[in-house]
C-alpha angles and dihedrals in degrees: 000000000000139000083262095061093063093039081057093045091058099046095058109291106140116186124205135199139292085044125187131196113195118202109352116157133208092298093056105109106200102167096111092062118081125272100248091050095120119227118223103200122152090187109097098214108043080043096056085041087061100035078052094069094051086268111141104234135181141181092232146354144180088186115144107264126193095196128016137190120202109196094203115235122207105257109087096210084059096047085060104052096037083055086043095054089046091056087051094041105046126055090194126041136353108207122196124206127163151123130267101241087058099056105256090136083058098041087049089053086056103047094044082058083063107033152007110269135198124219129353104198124174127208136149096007099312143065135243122205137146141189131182119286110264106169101186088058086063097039085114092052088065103125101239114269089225123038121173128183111175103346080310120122104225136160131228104267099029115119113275096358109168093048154001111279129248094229104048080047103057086045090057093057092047089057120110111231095247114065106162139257100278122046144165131195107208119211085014097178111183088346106264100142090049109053088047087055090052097060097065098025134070098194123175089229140007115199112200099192102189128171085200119089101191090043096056082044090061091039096055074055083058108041112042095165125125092237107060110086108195123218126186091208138129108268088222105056091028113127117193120226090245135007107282128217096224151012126214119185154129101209122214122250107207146019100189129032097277110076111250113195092183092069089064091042089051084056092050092053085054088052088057105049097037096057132077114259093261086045111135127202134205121200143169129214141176107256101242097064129093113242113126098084089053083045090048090045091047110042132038094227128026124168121165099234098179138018156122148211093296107027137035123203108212116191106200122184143175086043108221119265 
């Protein structure tokens, strides 16, 4: 896990099977739990990362639990309810641990309101604590069962979760009317993109490729047609079944704190070589990242054709061979 959990483990901390670790990323080092403690990512890559270890790993789980251990993300909304599913899950101890740039110091000051906690030790940035699980302290933490934003079912966490974002949105407005008969929004979140091509559109088949599980959950909500097939896939690595006409996306820049512009340009190469070679993508970014020379290596013809002081909309065409 962290520096913290071993630190926890020697001053008293003791786990017990089944264990469960809810939300840890790819610096989470879990080599010091044992192999059958199950990962609940949602996240596709961080959960193949895992799966890939021998750990078993799932998007999601309401399992019994007799230990869990919440590795606090940095929306608040999330941390609650993630705190929230452990105290429903486990029937021993809730363990803490996060960084203080993701909140952990305010999340401790909640949960001390609720219940008597052990601990807390700090260590590399963050803190680790834990208490035992006491799930009617946290009945108020439950994401809600229904979230709507604009008509739009969404979760906490999810990207862009309490409303449609200005960017997917200017990129809607810049889009031709005919967009082909097989296309793929790549990064499709809750499915925003998608439903609003739809309505001007009669494609053959609409491809929502999403790394968030709870996000595509909420998308398959938003799009009941025939013809959207969901994938919870890494844009990047994703192949289509069959070369597309278009792509549509606003790729995500980070997974972690810090911005990281190769992950968009990792979703403009699979534009590329999933379309035909007329294929023709449409894409929004925010202005500051540098995406143009990937755009010109990749494509044949790139012209930004919208935009603002804070995005900017590319259609790209005649992907390169």
């Amino acid at each position: 896990m962290s520096p913290r959990l071993d630190l926890a483990l020697q001053s008293g901390l003791v786990l017990s099977q089944p264990l469960s670790v809810l939300g840890p990323t790819l610096d989470s080092d879990l080599s010091a739990l044992p192999r059958e403690t199950q990962v609940v990512q949602p996240f596709k890559p961080f959960h193949d990362h895992f799966a890939e270890q021998g750990i078993t790993a799932v998007p999601e789980s309401d399992a019994p639990c007799q230990d869990a251990i919440v590795v606090v993300p940095r929306a608040k909304a999330l941390a609650r309810s993630l705190v929230h599913q452990a105290c429903q899950r486990a029937s021993g101890q809730v363990v803490i641990d996060g960084a203080k740039t993701d909140g952990v110091d305010s999340l401790l000051k909640d949960i001390r309101k609720r219940v008597d906690v052990q601990g807390p030790i700090a260590k590399a940035h963050g803190k680790i604590f834990w208490f035992r699980s006491t799930p009617e302290a946290f009945a108020d933490w439950a994401a809600p069962i229904e979230q709507v934003v604009d008509g739009f079912r969404t979760a906490p966490g999810v990207f862009s979760a309490d409303g449609i974002d200005p960017a997917s949105a200017l990129l809607l407005r810049a889009l031709p009317k005919k967009l082909g008969s097989r296309i793929a929004d790549l990064g499709a979140g809750w499915g925003y993109l998608s439903a609003e091509v739809l309505k001007r559109t009669n494609p053959r088949v609409l491809h929502l490729v999403e790394a968030d599980h709870i996000a595509l959950t909420c998308a398959r909500v938003n799009l009941d047609e025939t013809c959207a097939q969901f994938h919870w896939a890494d844009a990047v690595t994703w192949n289509a079944p069959e070369p597309l006409d278009t792509v549509v996306m606003n790729p995500p820049f980070h997974t972690a704190r810090a911005a990281d512009p190769e992950l968009g340009q990792g979703f403009i190469k699979s534009a590329a070589r999933n379309l035909t070679r007329n294929g023709d993508l449409w894409m929004v970014a925010n202005r500051h990242l540098p995406y143009e020379a990937t755009l010109d290596e990749s494509f044949a013809q790139v012209r930004e054709v919208s935009g603002d002081n804070r995005f900017k909309v590319f259609h790209a065409s005649r992907p390169r061979a």
